[in-house]
C-alpha positions in Angstrom: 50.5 0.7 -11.9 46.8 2.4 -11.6 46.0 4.8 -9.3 43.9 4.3 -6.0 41.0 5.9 -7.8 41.1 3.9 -11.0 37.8 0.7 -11.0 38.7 -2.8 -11.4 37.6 -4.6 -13.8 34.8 -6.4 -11.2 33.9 -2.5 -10.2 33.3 -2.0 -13.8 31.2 -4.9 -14.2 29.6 -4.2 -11.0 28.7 -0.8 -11.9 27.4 -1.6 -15.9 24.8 -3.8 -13.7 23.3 -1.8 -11.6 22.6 0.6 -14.4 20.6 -2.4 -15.6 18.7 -3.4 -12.5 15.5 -0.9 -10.8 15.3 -0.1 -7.3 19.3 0.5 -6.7 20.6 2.1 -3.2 23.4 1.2 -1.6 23.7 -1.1 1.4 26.5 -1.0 3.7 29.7 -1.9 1.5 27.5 -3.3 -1.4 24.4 -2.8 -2.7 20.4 -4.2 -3.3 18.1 -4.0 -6.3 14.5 -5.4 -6.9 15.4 -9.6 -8.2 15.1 -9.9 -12.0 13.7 -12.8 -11.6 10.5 -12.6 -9.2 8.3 -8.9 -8.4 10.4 -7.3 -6.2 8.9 -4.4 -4.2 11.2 -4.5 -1.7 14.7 -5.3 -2.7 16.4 -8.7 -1.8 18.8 -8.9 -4.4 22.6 -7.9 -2.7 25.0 -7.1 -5.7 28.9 -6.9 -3.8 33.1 -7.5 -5.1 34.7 -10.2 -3.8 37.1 -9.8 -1.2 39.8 -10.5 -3.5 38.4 -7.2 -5.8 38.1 -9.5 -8.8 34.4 -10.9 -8.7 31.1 -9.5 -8.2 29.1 -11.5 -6.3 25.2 -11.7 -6.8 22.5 -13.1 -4.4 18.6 -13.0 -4.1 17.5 -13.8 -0.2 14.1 -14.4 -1.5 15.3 -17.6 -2.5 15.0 -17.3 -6.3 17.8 -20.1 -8.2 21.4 -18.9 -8.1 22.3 -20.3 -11.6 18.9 -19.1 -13.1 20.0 -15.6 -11.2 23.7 -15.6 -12.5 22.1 -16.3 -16.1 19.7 -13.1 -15.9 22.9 -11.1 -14.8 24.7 -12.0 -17.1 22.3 -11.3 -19.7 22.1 -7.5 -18.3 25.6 -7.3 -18.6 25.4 -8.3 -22.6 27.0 -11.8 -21.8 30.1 -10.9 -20.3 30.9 -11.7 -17.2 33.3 -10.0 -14.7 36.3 -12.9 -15.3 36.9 -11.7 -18.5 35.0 -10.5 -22.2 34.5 -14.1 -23.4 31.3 -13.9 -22.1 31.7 -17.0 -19.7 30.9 -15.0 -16.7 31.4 -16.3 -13.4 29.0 -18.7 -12.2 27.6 -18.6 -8.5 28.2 -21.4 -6.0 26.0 -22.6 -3.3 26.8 -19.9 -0.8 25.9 -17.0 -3.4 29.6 -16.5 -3.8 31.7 -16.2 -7.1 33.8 -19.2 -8.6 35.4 -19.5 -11.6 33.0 -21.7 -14.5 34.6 -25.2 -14.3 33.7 -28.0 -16.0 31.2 -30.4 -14.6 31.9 -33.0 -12.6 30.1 -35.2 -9.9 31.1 -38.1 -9.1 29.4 -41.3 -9.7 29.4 -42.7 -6.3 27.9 -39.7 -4.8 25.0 -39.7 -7.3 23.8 -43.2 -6.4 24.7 -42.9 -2.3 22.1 -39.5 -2.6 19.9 -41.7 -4.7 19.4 -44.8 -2.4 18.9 -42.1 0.5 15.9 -41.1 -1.2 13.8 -43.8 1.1 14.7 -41.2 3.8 11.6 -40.3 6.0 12.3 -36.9 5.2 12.4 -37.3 1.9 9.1 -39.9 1.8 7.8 -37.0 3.6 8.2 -34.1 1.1 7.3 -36.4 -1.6 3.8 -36.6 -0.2 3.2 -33.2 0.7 3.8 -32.3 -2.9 1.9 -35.2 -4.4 4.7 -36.8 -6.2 4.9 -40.6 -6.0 7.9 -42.3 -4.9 8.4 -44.4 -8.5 8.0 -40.8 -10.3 11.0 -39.8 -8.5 13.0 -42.7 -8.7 12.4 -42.6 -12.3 13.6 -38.8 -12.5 16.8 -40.2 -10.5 16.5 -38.2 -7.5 18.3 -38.1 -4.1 18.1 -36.9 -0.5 21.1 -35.5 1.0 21.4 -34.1 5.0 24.0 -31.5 4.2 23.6 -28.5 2.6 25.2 -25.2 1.8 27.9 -27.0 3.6 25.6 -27.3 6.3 23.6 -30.4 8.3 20.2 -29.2 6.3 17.7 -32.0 5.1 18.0 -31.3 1.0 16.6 -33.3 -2.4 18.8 -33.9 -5.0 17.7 -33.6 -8.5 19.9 -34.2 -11.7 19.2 -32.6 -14.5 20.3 -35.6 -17.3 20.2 -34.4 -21.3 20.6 -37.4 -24.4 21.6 -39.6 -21.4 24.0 -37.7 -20.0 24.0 -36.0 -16.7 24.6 -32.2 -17.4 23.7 -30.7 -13.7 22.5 -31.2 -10.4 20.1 -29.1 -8.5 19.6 -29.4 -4.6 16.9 -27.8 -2.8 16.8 -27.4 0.8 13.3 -28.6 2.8 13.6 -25.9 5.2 13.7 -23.3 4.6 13.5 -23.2 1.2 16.5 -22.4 -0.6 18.1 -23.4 -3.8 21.7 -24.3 -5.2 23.1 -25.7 -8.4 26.7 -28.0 -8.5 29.4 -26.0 -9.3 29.9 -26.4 -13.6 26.0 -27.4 -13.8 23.6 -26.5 -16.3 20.3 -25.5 -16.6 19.9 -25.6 -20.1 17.5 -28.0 -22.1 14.3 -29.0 -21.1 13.7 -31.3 -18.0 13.0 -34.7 -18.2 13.2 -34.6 -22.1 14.4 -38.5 -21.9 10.8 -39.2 -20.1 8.7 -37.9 -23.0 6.5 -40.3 -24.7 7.1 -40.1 -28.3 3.5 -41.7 -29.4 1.5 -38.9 -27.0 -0.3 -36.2 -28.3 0.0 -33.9 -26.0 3.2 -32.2 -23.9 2.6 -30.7 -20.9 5.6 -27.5 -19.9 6.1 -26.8 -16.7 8.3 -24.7 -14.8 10.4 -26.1 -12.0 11.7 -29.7 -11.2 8.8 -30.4 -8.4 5.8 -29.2 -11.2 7.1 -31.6 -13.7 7.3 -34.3 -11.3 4.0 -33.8 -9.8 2.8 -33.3 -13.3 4.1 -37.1 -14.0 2.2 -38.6 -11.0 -1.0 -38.3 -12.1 0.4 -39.7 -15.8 0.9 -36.4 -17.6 2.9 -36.3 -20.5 5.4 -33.6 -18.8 8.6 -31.6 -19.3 9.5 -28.0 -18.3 12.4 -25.6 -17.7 14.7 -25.7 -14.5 13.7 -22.3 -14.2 12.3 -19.4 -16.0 16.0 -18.5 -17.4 16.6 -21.8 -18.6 17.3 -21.5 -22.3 16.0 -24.7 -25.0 17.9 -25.5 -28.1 16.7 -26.4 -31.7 16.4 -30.3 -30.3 14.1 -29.2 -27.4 11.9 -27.3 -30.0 12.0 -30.1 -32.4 10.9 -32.4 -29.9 7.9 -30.6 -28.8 7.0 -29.8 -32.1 6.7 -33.7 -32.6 3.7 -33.0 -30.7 -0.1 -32.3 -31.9 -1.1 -29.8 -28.9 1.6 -28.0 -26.5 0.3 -27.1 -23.1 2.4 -24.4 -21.4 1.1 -24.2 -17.6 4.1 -21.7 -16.7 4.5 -20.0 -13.4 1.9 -17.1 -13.4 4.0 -15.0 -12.5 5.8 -12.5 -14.8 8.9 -14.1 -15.5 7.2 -17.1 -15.7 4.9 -15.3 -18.4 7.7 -14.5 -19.9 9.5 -18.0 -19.9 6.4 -19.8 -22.0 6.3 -16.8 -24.2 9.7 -17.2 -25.9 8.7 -20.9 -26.2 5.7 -20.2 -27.4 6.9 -17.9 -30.3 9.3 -21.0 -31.5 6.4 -23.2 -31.7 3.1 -23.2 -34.5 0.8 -20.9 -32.9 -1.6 -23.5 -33.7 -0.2 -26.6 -31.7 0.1 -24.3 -28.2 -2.5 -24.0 -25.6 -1.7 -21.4 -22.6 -3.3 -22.4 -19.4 -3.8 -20.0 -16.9 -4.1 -20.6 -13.2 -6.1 -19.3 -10.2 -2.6 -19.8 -8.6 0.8 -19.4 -9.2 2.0 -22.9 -10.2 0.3 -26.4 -9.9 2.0 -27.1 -6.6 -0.2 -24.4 -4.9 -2.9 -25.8 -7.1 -2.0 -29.0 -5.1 -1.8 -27.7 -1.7 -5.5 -26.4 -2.2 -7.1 -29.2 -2.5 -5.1 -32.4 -3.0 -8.1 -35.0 -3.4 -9.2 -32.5 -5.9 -6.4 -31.5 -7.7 -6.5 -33.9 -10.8 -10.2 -32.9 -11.1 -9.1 -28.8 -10.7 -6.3 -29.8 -13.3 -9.2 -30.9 -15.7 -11.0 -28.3 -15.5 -7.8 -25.6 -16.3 -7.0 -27.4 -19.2 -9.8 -27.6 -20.8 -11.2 -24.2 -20.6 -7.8 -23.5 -22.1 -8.3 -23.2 -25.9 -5.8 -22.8 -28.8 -5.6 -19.4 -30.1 -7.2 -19.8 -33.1 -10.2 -21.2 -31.2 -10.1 -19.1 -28.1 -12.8 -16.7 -27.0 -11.8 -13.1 -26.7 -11.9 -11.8 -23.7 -14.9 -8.8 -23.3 -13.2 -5.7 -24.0 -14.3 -2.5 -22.3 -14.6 1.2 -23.7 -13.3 2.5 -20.6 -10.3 4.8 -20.2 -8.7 4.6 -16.6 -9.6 7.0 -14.3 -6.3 9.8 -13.6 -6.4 9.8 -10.0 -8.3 13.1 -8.9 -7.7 16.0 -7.0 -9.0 16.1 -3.6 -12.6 18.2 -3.3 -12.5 21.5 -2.4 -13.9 23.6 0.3 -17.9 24.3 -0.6 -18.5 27.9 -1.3 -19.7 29.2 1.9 -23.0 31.1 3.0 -23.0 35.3 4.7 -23.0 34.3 7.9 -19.4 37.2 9.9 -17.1 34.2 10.0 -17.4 33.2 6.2 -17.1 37.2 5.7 -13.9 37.3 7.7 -12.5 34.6 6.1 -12.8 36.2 2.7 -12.1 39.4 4.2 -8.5 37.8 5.2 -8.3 35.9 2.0 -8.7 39.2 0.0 -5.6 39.7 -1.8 -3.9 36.3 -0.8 -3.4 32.9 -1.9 -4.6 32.0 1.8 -7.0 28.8 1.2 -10.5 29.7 2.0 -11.5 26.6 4.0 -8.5 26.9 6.3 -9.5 30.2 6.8 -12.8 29.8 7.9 -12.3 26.4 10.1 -9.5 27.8 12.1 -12.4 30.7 12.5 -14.7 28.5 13.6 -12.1 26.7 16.2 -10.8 30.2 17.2 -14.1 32.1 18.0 -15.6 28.7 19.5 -12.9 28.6 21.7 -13.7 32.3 22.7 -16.9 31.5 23.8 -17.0 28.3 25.1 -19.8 25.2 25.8 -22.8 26.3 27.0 -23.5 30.0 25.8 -25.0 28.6 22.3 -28.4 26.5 23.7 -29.6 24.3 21.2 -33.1 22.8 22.3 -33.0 19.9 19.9 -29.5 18.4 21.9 -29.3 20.4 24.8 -25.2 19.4 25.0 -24.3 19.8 21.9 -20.8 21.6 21.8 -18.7 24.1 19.3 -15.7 23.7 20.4 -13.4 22.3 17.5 -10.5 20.2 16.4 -8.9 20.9 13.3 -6.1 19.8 10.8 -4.9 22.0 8.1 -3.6 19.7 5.7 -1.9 19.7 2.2 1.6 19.8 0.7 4.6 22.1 1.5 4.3 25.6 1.0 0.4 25.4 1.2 0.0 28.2 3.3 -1.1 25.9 6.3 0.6 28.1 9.0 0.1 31.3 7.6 -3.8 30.9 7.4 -3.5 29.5 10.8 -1.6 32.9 12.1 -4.3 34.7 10.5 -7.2 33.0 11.7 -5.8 33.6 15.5 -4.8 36.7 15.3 -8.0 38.2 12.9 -5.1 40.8 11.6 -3.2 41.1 8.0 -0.8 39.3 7.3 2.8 39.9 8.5 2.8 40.1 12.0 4.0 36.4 13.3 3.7 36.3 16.7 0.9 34.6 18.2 -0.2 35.9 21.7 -1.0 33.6 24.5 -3.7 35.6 26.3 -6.9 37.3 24.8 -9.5 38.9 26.5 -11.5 36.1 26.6 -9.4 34.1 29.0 -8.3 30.9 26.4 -4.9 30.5 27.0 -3.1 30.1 23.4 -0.2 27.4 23.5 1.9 25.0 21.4 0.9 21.5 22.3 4.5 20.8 21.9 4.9 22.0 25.4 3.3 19.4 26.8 5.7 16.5 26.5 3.5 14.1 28.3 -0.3 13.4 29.2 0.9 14.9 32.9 2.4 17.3 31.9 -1.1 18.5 29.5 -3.4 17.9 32.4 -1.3 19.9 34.7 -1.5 22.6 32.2 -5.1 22.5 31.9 -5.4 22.7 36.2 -3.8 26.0 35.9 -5.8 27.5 32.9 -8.5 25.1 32.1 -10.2 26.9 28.5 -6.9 26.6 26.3 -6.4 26.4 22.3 -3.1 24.7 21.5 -1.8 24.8 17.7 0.9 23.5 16.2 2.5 24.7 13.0 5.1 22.0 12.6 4.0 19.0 11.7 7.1 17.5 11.3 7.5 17.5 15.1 5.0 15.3 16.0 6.0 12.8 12.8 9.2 12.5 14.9 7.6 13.0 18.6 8.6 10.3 21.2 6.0 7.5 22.7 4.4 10.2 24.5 2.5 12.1 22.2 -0.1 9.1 21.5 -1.2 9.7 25.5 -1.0 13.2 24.6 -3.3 13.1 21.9 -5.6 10.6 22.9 -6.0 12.8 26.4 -6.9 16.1 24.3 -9.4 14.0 21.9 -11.3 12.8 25.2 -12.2 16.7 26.1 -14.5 16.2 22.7 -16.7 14.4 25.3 -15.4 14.5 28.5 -14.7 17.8 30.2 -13.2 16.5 33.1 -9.8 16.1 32.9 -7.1 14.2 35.1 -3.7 12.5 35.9 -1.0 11.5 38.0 2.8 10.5 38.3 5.5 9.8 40.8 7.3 12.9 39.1 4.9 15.5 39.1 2.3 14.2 41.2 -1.4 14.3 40.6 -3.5 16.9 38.9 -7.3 16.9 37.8 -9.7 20.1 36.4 -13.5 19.7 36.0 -14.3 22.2 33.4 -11.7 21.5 30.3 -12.7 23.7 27.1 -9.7 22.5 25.0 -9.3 23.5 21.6 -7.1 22.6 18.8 -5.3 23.3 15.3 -2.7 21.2 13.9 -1.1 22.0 10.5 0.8 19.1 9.0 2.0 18.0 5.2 0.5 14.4 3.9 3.3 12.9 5.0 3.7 14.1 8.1 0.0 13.4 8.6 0.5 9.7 7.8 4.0 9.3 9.6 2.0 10.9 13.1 -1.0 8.4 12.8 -0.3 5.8 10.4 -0.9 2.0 12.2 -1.5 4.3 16.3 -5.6 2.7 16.1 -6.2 6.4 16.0 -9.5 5.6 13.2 -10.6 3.0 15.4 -10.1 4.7 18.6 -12.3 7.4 17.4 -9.2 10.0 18.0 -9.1 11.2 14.1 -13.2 10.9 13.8 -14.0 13.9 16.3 -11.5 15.5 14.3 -12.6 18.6 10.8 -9.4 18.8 7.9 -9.2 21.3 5.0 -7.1 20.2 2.3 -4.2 22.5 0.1 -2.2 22.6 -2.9 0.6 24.8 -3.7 -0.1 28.2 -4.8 1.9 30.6 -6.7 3.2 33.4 -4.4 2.4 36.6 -5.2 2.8 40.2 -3.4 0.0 40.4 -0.9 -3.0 43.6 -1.0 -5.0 43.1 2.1 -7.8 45.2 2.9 -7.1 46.3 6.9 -10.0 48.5 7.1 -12.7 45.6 5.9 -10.4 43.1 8.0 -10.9 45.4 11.0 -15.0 46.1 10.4 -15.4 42.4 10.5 -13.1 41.8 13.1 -15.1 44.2 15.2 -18.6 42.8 14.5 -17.6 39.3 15.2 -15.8 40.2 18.3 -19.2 42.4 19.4 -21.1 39.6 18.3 -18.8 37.3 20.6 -19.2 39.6 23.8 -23.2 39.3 23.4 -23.2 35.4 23.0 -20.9 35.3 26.2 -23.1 37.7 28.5 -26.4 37.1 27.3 -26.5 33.7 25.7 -28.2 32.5 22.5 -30.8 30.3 21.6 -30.8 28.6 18.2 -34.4 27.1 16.1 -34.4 25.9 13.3 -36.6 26.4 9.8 -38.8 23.5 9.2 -37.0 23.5 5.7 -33.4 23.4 7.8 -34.9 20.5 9.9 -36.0 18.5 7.1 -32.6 18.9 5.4 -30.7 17.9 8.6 -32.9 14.6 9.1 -32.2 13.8 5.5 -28.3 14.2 5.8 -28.5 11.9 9.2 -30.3 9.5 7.2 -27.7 9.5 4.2 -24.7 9.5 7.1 -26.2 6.1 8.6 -26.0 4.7 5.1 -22.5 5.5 4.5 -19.4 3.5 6.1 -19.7 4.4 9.0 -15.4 3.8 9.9 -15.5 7.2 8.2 -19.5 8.8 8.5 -18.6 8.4 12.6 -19.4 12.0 14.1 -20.4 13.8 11.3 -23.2 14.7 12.9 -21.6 16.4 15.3 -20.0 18.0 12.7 -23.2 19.4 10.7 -24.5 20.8 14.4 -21.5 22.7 15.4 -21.7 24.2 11.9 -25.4 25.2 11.6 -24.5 26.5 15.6 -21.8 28.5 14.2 -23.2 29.8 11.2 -27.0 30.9 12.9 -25.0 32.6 15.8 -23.0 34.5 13.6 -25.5 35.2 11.2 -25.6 39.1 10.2 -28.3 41.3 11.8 -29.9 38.8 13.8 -31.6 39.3 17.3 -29.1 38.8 20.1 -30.9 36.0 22.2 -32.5 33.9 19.3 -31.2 33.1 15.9 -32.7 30.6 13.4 -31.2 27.9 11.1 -32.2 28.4 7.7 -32.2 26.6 5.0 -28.8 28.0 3.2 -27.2 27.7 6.7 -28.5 23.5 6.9 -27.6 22.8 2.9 -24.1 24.0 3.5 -23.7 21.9 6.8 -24.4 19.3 4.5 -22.1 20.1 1.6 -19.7 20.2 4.6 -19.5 17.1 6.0 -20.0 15.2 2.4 -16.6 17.1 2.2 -15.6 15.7 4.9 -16.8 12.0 4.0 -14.0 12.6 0.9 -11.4 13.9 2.6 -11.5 10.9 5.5 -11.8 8.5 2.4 -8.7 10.2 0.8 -6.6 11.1 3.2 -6.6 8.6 6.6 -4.1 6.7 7.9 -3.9 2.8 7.8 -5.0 2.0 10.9 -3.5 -0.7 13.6 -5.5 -3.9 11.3 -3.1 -5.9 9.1 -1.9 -4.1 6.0 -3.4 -7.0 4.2 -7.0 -6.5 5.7 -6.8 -2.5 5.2 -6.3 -3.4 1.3 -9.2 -5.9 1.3 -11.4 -3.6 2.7 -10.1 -0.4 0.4 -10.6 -2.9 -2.6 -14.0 -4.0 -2.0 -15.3 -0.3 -0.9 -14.2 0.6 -4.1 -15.7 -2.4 -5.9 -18.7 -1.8 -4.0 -19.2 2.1 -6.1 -17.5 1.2 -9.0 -17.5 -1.4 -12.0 -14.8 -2.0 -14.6 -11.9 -1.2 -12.4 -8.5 -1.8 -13.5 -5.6 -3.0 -11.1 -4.1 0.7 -11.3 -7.6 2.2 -10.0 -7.6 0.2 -7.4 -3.6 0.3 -6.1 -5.2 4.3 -6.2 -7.9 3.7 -4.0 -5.8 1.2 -1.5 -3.0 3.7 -1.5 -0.6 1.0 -2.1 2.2 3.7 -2.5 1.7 5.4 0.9 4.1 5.1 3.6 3.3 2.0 5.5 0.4 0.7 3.3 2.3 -2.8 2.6 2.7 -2.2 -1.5 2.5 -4.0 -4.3 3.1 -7.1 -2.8 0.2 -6.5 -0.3 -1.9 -5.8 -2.5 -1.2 -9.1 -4.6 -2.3 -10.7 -1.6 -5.6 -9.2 -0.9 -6.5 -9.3 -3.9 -6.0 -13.1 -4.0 -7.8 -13.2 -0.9 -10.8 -11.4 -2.2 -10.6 -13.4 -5.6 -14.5 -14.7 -6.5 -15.6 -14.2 -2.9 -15.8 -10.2 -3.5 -14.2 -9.0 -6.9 -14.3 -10.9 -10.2 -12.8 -10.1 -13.8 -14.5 -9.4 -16.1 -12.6 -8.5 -19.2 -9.8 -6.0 -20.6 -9.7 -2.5 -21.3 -8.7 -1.0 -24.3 -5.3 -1.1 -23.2 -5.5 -5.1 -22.6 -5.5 -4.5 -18.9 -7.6 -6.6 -17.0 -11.0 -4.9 -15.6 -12.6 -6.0 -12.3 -15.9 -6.0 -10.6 -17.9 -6.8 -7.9 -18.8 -10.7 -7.2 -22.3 -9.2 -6.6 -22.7 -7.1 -9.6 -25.4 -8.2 -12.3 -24.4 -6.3 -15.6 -21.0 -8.1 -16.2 -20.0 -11.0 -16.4 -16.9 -13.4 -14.6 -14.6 -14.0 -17.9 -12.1 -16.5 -15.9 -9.1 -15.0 -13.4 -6.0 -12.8 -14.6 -3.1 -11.9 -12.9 -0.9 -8.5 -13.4 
């Protein structure tokens, strides 16, 4: 007797399949898998045992065939099925259960009661839609049933009849769609062989009952395959080699591909014509346009050519573009916060740009608005936002400890009081957008960090309100709400700073879908990017640390008893207008408050400039071209590194797709899945992406030919140095 531990024979079975199938992970007592049989980003295919133990029962909810799904499985398996080693498998029945393979058998009476139903208004009615004529159908002896899956479910009945003989009945359901074979049927041989016309020249291959008979209303010489799986003999070859041209007009999809490509390699490469569609099948072709369809048809066919006289598609010396790292930090001027920065960076791996941005945040928030006077935009403010970005153990934290407490490395805790009166919080203490503007009432010039990013990836439906009422101090220094709970609270003079360090992930989880881009939350918003650096022991210089400390603190005290006034160079002035100019150029879902950007950084820089007069400081030239540098920076990293926003996955590809168009030709589908992010978190994937790129097809992007590694290559609709070389589909 076996054990408790020791696998049936179905477990076996079960098991040797899954090891043959992509995108495994269990579900519940079973488990999914991408289909075999369609793309499958998303796994719909179930894979389970019986509740006997002895079966194992496959299904796709997609909708893809049952008998055509059985057939791939069993081919995974090497033909054997879990009933035994004959390699008979076990077919599945209607309800995507297992039953042993019988013989088939439907009776006679049935066939012609389904058949006469067929006059059915239902049935007249999904004739029509599809554009098959009522004599086509007749004439392939098909039916209309009202149950279903053992259900009351409007269905067509189509037999599958071979040398006379019926071999296999298929019924598909009208709504929704869903597919199931006769128990014993078989979807072997091609479809409507018996209908051929022998004295033709042509044969038309379909796949699918509905695109052979659609194919046959408008007086096609047609056949085709059940479905994709559907294997042909030597007498289906040796009929349609009977034939002077063979036109396969498979699905366009990659088992469909597939399908007419084993037929094709049985056939004389000279007699066989490949037509490729705008569309997946000639039923969509249909639904397009239907008074246009024969004319659409036409026009497929004959651009198709035979191989020996088809015209090679352009092919393009271009090797696909390995997706880049992100920019780095520009090198940064003399100016005491660019000194302390290196100063702390001395002997680290501490990034220098999140060194010198949570500077920047930090001594802003020491002074506050309206100590640096800027004549050309009297309200221009310093104080900052900031994320450190970048992967784990990217010294996010650490550089942010650093920046706030201007001391070496090692000490850890940051203190919540300075001498400058900024209170220094987590923002995690605020739970609520209450609870924050109470905070503010009691000390109104705060900088709040976190150093977790995972915690606000996770945070409950309050943080959005918490967020979006610290982004409105960017503009707005008044500061105010009210509950039930904790009553009403207001302050007029909010300085609020922040730093948030998060991973990628973390970033995208917090913001991904929240309308945070189109809010304008993210865009008042600086981020320095990281990459994981190799730890080493640490050297820190704490007597240069200290000397800059000191003069930026001195420098600090001035600003905040005296004042400062900051000019600019005409040379400065002339670089700043050009930037502006360049910004209004650029898209401006990501150029949005850059400006602001470039002034708090030529502010910064001038009033910390070394050796400078106390009450006026100029802008030079240096100061202006690394403002600039700065903010093109930042231009990247928004490209690279923002969320999806709350639009439609769908639309957020279209528009990825065309920007990218729109700066680059000869694009392959790789390049831009890159530049959509198709792989992020939320983006949609591949299937998304399939769908705007149909969406965008001639109106905005065209192909233009194939790479070196035969991949198709796209362009703009607009651009004038390639050309449109018809439509492919990966």
């Amino acid at each position: 007797m076996l054990s408790a531990t020791c696998p049936t024979r179905a477990e076996r079975d079960r098991d040797v399949l899954l090891t043959k199938l992509e995108n495994v992970r269990r579900n519940g007592n079973g488990h999914v898998a991408s289909c075999p049989l369609h793309d499958d980003s998303k796994p719909s295919m179930s894979i389970s045992i019986s509740s006997d133990g002895t079966k194992v029962l496959v299904n796709c909810f997609a909708g893809c065939d049952r008998d055509a799904l059985y057939t791939a499985c069993k081919d995974l398996w090497g033909g054997k099925g879990s009933n035994g080693s004959n390699g008979s498998g076990d077919r599945t029945n209607g309800n995507g259960t297992a039953s042993p393979n019988r013989k088939f058998d439907f009776p006679d009476g049935l066939l012609q009661a389904q058949q006469r139903d067929l006059h059915n208004a239902e049935a007249a009615r999904y004739l029509n839609e599809r554009g098959i004529k009522l004599e086509v159908a007749q004439k392939l002896g098909w039916g209309f049933t009202k149950t279903f899956l053992g259900q009351e479910r409007d269905a067509m009945m189509m037999p599958h009849v071979l040398d006379g003989r019926l071999v296999g009945v298929k019924y598909k359901s009208i709504a929704p769609k869903e597919f199931t074979q006769h128990p014993g049927s078989s979807i072997a041989g091609l479809y409507a062989r018996g209908l051929l016309d022998p004295n033709a020249q042509d044969v038309f291959v379909f796949e699918g009952p509905d695109d052979v008979a659609l194919a046959m209303s408008y007086d096609y010489n047609a056949t085709g395959l059940i479905a994709a799986t559907s294997p042909l003999d030597a007498a289906d070859i040796a009929m349609l080699k009977l034939y002077k041209r063979v036109f396969l007009i498979g699905d366009q999809d990659k088992v469909g591909r597939e399908a007419m490509d084993k037929i094709a390699k049985k056939l004389d490469e000279r007699q066989v014509i490949r037509v490729q569609l705008p569309v997946k099948d000639i039923g969509d072709l249909y639904k397009q346009s239907p008074e246009n369809f024969l004319a659409t048809m036409q026009q497929q066919i004959s651009q198709a050519q035979a191989p020996a006289q088809q015209i090679a598609a352009p092919v393009f010396d271009v090797v696909e573009e390995v997706e880049q790292p992100l920019p780095e930090y520009p090198a940064p001027g003399n100016d005491m916060i660019s000194e302390m920065a290196r100063a702390l960076q001395c002997g680290t791996q501490l990034p220098l740009g999140h060194l010198r941005e949570d500077l920047k945040v930090v001594f802003a928030s020491f002074i506050g608005d309206g100590k640096i006077i800027y004549p050309v935009m009297p309200n221009a403010r310093i104080l900052g936002w900031h994320f450190n970005l970048g992967l784990r153990q990217c010294m996010k934290t650490e550089s942010l400890r650093a920046a706030v407490l201007c001391k070496p490395v090692g000490a850890t805790d940051i203190p919540k009081t300075n001498e400058f009166g900024v209170g220094v919080h987590k923002l995690t203490r605020y739970g609520s957008a209450a609870f924050l503007v109470k905070g503010f009432a009691e000390q109104p010039r705060q900088l709040v960090y976190v150093t977790e990013g995972n915690v606000l990836a996770t945070a409950n439906e309050n943080f959005p309100a918490v967020f979006s009422k610290l982004t409105d101090a960017y503009d707005d220094r008044e500061m105010s709400s009210g509950s039930f709970k904790n009553g009403e609270h207001s302050v007029q003079a909010v300085e609020a700073s922040c730093i948030i360090c998060q991973t990628e992930s973390d970033f995208q989880k917090t913001f991904s879908g929240k309308s945070a881009l189109g809010g304008g939350g993210l865009q008042r918003w600086t981020m320095t990017h990281s990459v994981p650096v190799e730890k080493k022991d640490w050297a820190q210089d704490e007597t240069l640390i200290r000397e800059c400390y000191d003069r930026a603190m001195n420098r600090i005290r001035d600003i905040r008893v005296l004042g400062i006034v900051v000019v600019e160079s005409e040379e400065a002035k002339a670089i700043r207008l050009a930037t502006f100019g360049e910004l209004a150029s650029l898209d401006q879902s990501f150029a949005a408050r850059l400006d602001d950007i470039f002034r708090r950084e030529i502010l910064l820089a001038a009033a910390f400039a070394p050796d400078t007069p106390a009450k006026k400081v100029t802008v030079t030239a240096e100061m202006a071209e690394f403002a600039r540098r700065l903010v093109e920076h930042q231009y990247q990293l928004r490209e690279a590194l923002w969320p999806n926003d709350a639009a439609a996955p769908t639309e957020q590809m279209e528009i990825a797709i065309t920007r990218r168009l729109e700066k680059h030709c000869l694009q392959s589908d790789r390049e831009l899945m890159t530049a959509a992010h198709v792989y992020r978190p939320g983006s949609g994937g591949v299937e998304t992406y399939k769908r705007a790129k149909k969406a965008l097809r001639g109106q905005v992007m065209k192909c233009v030919g194939e790479n070196r590694r035969h991949k198709a290559v796209y362009c703009h609709a607009d651009c004038d140095i390639h050309s449109a070389f018809g439509w492919r589909w990966e």
